[in-house]
Phi, psi and omega in degrees: 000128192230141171059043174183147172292101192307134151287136163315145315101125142344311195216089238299323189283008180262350162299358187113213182256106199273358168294348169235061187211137226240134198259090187250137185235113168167186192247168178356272206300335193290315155315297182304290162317309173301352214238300180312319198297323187237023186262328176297328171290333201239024191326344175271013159224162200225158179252139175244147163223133203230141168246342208280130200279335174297321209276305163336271158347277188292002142298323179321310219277313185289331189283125201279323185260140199268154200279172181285308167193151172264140170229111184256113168258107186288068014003338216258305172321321182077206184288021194235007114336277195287356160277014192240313182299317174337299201266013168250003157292309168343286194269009195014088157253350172316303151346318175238012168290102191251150196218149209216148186206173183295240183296117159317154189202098164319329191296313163269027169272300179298301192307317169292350192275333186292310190266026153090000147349153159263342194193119174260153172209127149257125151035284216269337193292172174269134214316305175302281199309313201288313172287307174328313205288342183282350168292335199266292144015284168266012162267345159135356207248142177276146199199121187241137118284139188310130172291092197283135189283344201054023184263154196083012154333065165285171165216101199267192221296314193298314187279311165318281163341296087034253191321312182293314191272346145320338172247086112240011171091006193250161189268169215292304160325288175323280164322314172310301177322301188282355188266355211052040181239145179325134165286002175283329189299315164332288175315322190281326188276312179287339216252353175272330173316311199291300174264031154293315207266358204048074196239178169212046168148159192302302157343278180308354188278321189293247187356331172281298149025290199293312219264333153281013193065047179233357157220135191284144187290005175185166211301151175281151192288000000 
């Protein structure tokens, strides 16, 4: 099967030669872009994709021949995460494990690379870098993100605004009122902060925020 998404199986070794066939645990429709992104490039390869995270494992575990590569999104799971990085520890697949996430996080960014990973990507890049890097990926090259120092960080007034009453405890709803704005808008002004800052979340934005002098660590009096 070349260029097309492998139906699941039983049985890992009835799917084919998994040295030439590249392993995406996510879900569909998300498995499917990712599939679109790289398949007129890779034509000697064909993808199979599982989201079910136990299924996962046991592709791992049974085929005696390593896969050409795994793309894993470590967001999608929950704690049936970490079995699945487990048995890819187990089974030192790292090497050909590329691992793609929402909002990046220098921290585990450093930490897979330590552990010998092949690749972190986010998401969150725009639609051309997120395909290069995973093209770069299924060519052997490790592709980290950087651990950003944030200087040279902005933020404009409106997202600044958004992120002091997020540390002052208030929900999204709550901000629409005070800012007098749509709550999509809100939403749309938070969710651009978190990634100006590499943030993996609001909570973390307020705190980088904080930690770059760009936000006071509590409300002014």
């Amino acid at each position: 099967m070349r260029n097309s998404l492998s139906p699941r199986s039983d049985f890992a070794c009835e799917i084919g030669d998994p040295q030439n066939q590249v392993l995406i645990a996510d879900h569909g429709q998300v498995a499917s872009a990712i599939c679109s992104l790289l398949a007129n490039e890779f034509p000697m390869l064909s993808f199979v994709v599982e989201d079910d995270p136990s299924r996962v494992i046991r592709l791992l575990r049974d085929c005696p021949p390593r896969w050409h590569r795994l793309i894993v999104d470590v967001d999608r799971y929950g704690q049936a995460t970490n079995d699945i990085l487990a048995a890819v520890l187990l089974l030192e697949l790292q090497p050909v494990t590329c691992l793609v996430c929402g909002a990046p996080d220098p921290a585990a960014s450093a930490a897979y690379q330590r552990m010998g990973f092949l690749a972190y990507i986010p998401k969150r890049a725009p639609a051309e870098p997120f395909a290069r890097a995973l093209s770069a990926a299924l060519n052997g090259e490790r592709s980290f993100l950087e651990a950003s120092t944030g200087e040279g960080t902005s933020l404009t007034r409106r997202q600044l605004a958004v992120l002091g009453l997020t540390r002052d405890g208030h929900r999204v709803e709550r901000i629409a009122l005070e800012l007098r704005m749509p709550v999509v808008r809100v939403r749309s002004l938070l969710d651009s902060a978190i990634a100006a800052l590499n943030a993996s979340s609001a909570i973390n934005a307020v705190a980088r925020a904080i930690e770059l002098g760009l936000l006071r660590p509590e409300a002014s009096r």
